[in-house]
Biopython code that builds the backbone (N, CA, C, O; Angstrom):
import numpy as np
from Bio.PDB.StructureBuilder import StructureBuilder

atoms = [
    (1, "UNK", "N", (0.817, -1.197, 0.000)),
    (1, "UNK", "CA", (0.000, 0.000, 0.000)),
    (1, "UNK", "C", (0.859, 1.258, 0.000)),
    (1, "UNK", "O", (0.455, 2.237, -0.627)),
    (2, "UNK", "N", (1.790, 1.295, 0.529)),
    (2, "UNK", "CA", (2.676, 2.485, 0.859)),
    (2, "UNK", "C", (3.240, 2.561, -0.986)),
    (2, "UNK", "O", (3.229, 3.626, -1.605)),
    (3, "UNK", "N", (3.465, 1.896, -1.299)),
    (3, "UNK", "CA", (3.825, 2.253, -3.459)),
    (3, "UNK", "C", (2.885, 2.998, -3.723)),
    (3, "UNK", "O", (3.071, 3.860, -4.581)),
    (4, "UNK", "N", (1.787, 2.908, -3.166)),
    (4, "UNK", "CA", (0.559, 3.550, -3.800)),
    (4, "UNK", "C", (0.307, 4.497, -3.865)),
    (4, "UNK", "O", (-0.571, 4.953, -4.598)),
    (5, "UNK", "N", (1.232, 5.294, -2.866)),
    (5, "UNK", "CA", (1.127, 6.944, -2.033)),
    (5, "UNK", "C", (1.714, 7.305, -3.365)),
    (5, "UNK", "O", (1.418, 8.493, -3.493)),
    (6, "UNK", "N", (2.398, 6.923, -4.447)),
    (6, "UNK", "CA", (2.785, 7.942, -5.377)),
    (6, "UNK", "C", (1.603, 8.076, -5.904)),
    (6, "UNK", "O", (1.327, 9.275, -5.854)),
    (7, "UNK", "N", (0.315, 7.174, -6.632)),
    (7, "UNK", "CA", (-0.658, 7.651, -7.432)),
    (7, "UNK", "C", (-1.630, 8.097, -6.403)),
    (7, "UNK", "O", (-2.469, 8.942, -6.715)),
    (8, "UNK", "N", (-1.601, 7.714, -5.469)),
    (8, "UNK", "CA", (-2.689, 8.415, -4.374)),
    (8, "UNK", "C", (-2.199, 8.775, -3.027)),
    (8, "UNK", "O", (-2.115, 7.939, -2.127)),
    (9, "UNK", "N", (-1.936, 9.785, -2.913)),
    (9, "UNK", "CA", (-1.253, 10.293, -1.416)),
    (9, "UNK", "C", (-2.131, 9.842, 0.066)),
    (9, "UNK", "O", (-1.468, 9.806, 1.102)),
    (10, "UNK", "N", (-3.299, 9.579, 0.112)),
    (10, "UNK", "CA", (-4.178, 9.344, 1.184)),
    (10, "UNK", "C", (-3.668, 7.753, 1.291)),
    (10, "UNK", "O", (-3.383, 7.645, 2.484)),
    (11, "UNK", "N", (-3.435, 6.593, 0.714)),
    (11, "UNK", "CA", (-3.235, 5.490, 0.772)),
    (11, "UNK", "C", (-1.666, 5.788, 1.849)),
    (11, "UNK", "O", (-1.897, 5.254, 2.934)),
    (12, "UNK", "N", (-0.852, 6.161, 1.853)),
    (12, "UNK", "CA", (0.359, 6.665, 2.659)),
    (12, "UNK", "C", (-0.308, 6.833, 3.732)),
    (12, "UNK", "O", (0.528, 7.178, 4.567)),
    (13, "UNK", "N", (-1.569, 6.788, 4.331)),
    (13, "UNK", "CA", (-1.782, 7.260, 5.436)),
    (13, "UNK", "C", (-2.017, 5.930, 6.041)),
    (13, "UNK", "O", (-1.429, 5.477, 7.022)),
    (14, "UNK", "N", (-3.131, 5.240, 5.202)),
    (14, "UNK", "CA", (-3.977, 3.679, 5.116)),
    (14, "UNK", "C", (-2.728, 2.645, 5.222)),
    (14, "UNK", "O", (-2.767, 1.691, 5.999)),
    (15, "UNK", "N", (-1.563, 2.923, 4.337)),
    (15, "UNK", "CA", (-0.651, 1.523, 4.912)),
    (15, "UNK", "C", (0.423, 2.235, 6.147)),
    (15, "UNK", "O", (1.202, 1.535, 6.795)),
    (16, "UNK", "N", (0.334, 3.318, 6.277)),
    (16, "UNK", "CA", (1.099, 3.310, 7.958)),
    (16, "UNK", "C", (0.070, 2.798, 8.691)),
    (16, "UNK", "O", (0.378, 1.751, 9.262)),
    (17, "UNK", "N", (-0.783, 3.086, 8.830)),
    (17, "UNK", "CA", (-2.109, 2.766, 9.876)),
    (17, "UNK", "C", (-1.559, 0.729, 9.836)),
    (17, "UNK", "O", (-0.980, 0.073, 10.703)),
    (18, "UNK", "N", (-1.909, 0.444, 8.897)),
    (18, "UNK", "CA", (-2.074, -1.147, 8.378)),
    (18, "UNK", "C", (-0.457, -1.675, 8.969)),
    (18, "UNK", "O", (-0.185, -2.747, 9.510)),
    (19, "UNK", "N", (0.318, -0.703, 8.701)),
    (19, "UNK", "CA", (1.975, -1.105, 9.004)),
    (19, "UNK", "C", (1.815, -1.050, 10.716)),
    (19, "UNK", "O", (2.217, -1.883, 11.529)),
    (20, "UNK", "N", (1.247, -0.054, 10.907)),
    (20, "UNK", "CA", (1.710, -0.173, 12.861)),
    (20, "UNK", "C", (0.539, -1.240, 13.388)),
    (20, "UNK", "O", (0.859, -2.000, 14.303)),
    (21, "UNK", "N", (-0.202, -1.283, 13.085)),
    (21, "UNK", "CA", (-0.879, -2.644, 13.652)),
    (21, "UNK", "C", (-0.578, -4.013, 13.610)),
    (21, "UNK", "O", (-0.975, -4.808, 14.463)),
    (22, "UNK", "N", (0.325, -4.403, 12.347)),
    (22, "UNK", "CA", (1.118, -5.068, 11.997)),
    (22, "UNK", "C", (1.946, -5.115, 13.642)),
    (22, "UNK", "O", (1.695, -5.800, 14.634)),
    (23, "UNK", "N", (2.898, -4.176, 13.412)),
    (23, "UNK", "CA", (3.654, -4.309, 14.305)),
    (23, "UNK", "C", (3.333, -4.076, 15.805)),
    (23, "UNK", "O", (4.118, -4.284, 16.731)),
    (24, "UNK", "N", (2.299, -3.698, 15.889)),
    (24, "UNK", "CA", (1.561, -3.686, 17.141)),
    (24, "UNK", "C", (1.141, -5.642, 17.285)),
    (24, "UNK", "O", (1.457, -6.192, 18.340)),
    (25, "UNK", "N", (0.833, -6.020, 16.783)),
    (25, "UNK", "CA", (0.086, -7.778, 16.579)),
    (25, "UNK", "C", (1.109, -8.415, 16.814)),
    (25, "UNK", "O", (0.892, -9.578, 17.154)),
    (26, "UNK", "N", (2.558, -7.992, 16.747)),
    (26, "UNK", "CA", (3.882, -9.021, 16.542)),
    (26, "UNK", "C", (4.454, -8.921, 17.872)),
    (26, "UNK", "O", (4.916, -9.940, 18.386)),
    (27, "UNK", "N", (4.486, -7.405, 18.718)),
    (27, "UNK", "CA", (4.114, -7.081, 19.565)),
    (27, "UNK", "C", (3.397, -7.937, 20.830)),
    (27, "UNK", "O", (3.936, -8.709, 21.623)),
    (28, "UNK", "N", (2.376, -7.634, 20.756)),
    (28, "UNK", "CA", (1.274, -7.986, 21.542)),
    (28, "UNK", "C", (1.408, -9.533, 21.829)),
    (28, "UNK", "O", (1.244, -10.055, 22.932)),
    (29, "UNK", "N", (1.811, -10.330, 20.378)),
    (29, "UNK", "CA", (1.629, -11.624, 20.671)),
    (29, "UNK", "C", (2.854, -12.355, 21.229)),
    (29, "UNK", "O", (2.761, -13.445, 21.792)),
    (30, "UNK", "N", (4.270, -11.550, 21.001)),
    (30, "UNK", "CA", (5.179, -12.146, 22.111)),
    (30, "UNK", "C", (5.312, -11.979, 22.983)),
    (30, "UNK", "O", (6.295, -12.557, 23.445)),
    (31, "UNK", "N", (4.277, -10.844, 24.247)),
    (31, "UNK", "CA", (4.358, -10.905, 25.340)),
    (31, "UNK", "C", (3.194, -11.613, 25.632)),
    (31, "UNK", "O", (2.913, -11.793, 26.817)),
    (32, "UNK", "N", (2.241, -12.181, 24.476)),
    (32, "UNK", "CA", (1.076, -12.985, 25.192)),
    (32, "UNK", "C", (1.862, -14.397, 25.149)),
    (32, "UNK", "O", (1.562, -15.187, 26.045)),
    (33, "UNK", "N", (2.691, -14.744, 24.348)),
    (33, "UNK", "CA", (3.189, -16.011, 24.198)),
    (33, "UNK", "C", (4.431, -16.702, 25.539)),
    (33, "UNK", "O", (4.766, -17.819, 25.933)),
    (34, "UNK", "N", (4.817, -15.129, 25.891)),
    (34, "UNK", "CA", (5.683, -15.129, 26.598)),
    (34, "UNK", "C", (5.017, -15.103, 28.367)),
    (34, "UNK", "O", (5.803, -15.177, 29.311)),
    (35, "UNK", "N", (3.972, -15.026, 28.514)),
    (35, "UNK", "CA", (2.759, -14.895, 29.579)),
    (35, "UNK", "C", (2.813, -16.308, 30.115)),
    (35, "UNK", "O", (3.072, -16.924, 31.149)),
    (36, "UNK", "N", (2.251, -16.581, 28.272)),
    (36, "UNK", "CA", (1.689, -18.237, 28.491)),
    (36, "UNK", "C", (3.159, -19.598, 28.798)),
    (36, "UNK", "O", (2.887, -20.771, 29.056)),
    (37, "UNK", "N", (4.135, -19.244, 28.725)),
    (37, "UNK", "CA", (4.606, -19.953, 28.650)),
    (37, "UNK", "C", (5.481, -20.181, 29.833)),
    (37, "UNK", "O", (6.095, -21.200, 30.148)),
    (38, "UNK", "N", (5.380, -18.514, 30.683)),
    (38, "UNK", "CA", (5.725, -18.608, 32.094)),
    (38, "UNK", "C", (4.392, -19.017, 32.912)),
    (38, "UNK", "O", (4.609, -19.149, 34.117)),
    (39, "UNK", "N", (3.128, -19.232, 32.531)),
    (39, "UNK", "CA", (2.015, -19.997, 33.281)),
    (39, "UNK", "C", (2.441, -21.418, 33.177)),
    (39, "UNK", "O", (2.429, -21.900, 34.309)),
    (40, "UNK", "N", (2.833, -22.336, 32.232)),
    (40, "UNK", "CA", (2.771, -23.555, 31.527)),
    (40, "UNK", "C", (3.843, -23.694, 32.629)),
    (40, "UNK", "O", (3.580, -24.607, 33.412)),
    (41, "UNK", "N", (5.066, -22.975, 32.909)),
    (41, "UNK", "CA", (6.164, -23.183, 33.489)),
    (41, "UNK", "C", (5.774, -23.223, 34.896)),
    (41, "UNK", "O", (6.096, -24.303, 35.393)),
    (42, "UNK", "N", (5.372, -22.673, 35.466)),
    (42, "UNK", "CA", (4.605, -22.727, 37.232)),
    (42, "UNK", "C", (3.891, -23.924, 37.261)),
    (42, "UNK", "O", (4.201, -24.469, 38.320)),
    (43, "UNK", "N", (2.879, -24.805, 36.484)),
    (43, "UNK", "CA", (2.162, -25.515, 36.893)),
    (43, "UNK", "C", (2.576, -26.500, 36.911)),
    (43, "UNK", "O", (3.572, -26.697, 36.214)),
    (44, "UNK", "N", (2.082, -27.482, 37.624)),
    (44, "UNK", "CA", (2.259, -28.934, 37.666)),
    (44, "UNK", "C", (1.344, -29.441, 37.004)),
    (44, "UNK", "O", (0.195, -29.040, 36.822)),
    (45, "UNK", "N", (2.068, -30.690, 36.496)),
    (45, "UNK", "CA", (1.313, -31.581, 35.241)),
    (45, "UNK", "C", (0.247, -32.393, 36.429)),
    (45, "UNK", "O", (0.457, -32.603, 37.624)),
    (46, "UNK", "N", (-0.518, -32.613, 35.886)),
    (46, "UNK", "CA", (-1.834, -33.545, 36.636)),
    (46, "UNK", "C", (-1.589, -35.083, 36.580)),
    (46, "UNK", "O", (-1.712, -35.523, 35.437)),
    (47, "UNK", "N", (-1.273, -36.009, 37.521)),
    (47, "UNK", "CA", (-1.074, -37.626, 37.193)),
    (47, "UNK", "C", (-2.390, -38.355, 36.934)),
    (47, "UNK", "O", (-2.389, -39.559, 36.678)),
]
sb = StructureBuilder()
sb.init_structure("model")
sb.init_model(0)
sb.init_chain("A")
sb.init_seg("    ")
for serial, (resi, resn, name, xyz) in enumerate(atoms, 1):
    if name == "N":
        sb.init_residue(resn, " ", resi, " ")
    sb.init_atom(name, np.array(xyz, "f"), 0.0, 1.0, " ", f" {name:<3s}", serial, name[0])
structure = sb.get_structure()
């Protein structure tokens, strides 16, 4: 989307928006992954 800002300048706005959520999601999900995996690490397995 950001190529696009040459034939349409408003699209430059639409793929930063699209770009930081991106990187907001990549974000977000290695401290959720990183959450889960210090929970998994505390518990005891069930016999």
């Amino acid at each position: 989307m950001i190529g696009y800002a040459v034939v349409v300048p408003s699209m430059a706005i639409v793929g930063l928006i699209f770009g930081g959520l991106w990187i907001a999601a990549i974000i977000v999900g290695r401290k959720g992954e990183a959450a889960r995996a210090a929970l998994m690490a505390t518990r005891t397995p069930n016999p």
